[in-house]
LOZA-104695 format. One record per residue (C-alpha): residue in three letters; x, y, z. Coordinates in steps of 0.001 Angstrom, whole numbers, plus 500000, padded with zeros to 6 digits. Each point is the difference from the previous one (the first is absolute). Layout:
// residues N
ALAXYZ
...
This chain:
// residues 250
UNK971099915458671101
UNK496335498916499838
UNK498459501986496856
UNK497459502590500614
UNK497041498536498524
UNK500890496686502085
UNK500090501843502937
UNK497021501800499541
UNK497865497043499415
UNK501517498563503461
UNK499345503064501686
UNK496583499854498774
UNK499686496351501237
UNK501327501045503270
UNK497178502485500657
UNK497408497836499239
UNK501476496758502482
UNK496911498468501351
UNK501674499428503372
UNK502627501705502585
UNK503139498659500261
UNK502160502440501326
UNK500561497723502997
UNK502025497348497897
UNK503531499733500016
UNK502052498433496961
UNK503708499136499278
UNK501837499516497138
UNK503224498521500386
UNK501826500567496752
UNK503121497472498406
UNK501349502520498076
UNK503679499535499554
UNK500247504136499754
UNK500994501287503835
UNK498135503545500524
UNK499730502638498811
UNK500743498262496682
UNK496892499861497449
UNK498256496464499923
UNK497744498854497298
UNK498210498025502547
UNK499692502910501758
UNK498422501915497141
UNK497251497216499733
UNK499643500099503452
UNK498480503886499565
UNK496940498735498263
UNK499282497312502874
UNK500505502691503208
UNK498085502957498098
UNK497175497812500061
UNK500718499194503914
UNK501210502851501444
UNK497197501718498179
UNK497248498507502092
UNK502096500671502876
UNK502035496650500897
UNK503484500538501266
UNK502403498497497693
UNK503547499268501146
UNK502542498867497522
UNK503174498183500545
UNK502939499582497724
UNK501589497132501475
UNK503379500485499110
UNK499991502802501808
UNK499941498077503067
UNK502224497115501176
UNK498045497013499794
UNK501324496537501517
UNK499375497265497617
UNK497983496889502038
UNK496735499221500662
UNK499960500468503834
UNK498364503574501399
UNK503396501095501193
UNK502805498709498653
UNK502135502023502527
UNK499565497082502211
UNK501215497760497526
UNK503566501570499476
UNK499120503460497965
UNK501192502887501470
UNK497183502151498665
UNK496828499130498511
UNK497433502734499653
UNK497733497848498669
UNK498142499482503376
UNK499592503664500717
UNK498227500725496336
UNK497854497149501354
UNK499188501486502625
UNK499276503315498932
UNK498537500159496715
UNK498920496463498853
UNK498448498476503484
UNK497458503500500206
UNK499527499794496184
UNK496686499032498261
UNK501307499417496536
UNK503557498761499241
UNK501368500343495956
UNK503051498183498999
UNK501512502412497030
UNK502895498591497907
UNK502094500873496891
UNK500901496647497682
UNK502957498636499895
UNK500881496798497594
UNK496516499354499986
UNK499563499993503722
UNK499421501878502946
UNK502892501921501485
UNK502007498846503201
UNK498679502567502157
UNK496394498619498717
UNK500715496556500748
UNK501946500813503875
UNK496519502346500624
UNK497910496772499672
UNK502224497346501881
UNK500121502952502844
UNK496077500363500100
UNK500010496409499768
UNK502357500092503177
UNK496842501753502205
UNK497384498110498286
UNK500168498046503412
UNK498852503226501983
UNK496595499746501010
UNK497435502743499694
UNK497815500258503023
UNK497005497882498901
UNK502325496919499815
UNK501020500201496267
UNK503049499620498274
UNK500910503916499832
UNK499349501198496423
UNK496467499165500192
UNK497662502666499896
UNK503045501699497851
UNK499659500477495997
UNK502910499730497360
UNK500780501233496755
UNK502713500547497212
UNK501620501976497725
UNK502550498792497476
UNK502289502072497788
UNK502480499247497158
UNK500926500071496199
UNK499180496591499360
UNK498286496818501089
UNK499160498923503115
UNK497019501851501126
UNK497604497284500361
UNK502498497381501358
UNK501208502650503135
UNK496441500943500818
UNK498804496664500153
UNK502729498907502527
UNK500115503159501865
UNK495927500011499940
UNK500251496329501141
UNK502791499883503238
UNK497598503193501275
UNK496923497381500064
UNK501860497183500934
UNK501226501780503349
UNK496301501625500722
UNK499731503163497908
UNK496253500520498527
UNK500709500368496055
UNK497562502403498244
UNK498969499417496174
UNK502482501543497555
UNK502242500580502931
UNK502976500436497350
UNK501521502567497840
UNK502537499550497850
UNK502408501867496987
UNK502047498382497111
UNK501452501524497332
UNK501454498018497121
UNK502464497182500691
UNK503522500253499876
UNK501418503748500629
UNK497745502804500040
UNK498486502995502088
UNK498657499212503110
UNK496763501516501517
UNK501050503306500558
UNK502278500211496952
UNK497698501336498021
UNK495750500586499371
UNK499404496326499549
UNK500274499053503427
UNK497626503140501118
UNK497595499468497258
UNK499377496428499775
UNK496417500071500597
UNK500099496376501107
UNK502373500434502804
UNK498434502905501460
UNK496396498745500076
UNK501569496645501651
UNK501905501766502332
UNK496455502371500800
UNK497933496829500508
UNK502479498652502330
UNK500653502605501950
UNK496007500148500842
UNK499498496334500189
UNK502236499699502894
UNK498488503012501520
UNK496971498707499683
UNK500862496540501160
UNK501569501637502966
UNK497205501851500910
UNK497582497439499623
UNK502612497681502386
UNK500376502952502797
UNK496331500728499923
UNK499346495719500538
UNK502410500277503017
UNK502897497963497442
UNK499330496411498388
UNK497553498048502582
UNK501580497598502382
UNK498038496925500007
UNK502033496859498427
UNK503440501889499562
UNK500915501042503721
UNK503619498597500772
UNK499938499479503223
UNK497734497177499584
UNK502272497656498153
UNK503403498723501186
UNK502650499233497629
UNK502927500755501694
UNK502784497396500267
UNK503048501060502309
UNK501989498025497644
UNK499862501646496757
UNK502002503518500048
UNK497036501460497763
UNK497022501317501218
UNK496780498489498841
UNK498800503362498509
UNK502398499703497152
């Protein structure tokens, strides 16, 4: 629950934005470990973040992961590599291919991202081969963010390898791109548990700043037509060898 005061400041922000972007699509696919309707922390911090974009009018799907039956691999559909059902390649399709912005959200777990975290970015990484229709690998023109939850440490360490496999397969990565909540180590309430979480002012201005640095990045990238083509167009290279069972994208 995003306090009132918090929430009227956003709100305020939010009819002041200095541009339109009610034509930008986001989606947050969310690690949680909790299957719906069960209440997720990361889903609480997640409020702050899509107040600020569904305010100015972006639509904002949001995907708990294990709610879906996701093939683990790095191949776009591992139902033709012995799975009997992946839905992976149909949440590509639908809500991540159209979308502008793309958030990775995960709780902490032993210091680390979750699984569902970690099988999200080796199945992006899977259609990191697509290519968009200027010749580019297919998350260009695309921004990424994160949001990190949990009642200890591990903030810092998950967003900086969640923040870095989005560049590293073509995402745009805006400043302060990353939110993140930790309570005290060792056993204690999480971010929902009690007014900590809510009213850490840290956290919420982070998660604020973020949410309009990748709609402004994204803006400024749609406006441009995406990230120029000159020097990064694939098609001119060749460094495919029929031998070697990888492609050379990864």
């Amino acid at each position: 629950m995003i306090p009132e005061s918090v929430a009227r400041f956003i709100d305020a922000e939010v009819a002041a934005a200095p541009a339109r972007y009610d034509d930008l699509r986001a989606v947050v696919l969310n690690g949680t470990l909790k299957r719906s309707p069960e209440s997720s922390h990361t889903d609480g911090l997640l409020e702050i973040t899509r107040r600020v974009l569904e305010g100015v009018g972006a639509q904002v799907d949001v995907v708990r992961l294990i709610d879906h039956t996701i093939a683990p691999g790095v191949q776009p559909d591992m139902r033709e590599h012995g799975w009997e059902v992946d839905d992976f390649p149909d949440l590509y399709r639908r809500l991540i291919e159209p979308a502008d912005i793309v958030v990775l959200a995960t709780p902490i777990w032993l210091g680390d991202q979750s699984s569902l975290t970690r099988l999200a970015i080796e199945r992006l990484y899977g259609w990191s081969g697509e290519l968009n229709q200027a010749g580019q690998w297919s998350y260009y023109g695309k921004v990424g963010g994160v949001v990190v939850t949990g009642n200890e440490d591990g903030g810092k360490h998950c967003a900086a390898q969640m923040l870095y496999a989005l560049s590293h397969i073509g995402f745009a990565i805006p400043p302060q791109a990353d939110v993140y909540w930790n309570g005290e180590a060792g056993p204690g309430p999480s971010y929902l548990d009690d007014d900590r979480g809510a009213h850490n002012h840290w956290t919420t201005r982070n998660a604020v700043f973020a949410a309009w640095n990748m709609l402004h990045l994204s803006r400024s990238l749609k406006d441009a037509g995406g990230v120029p083509v000159h020097g990064n167009v694939t098609t001119n290279w060749d460094l495919s060898d029929p031998d070697h069972p990888n492609p050379e994208y990864r």
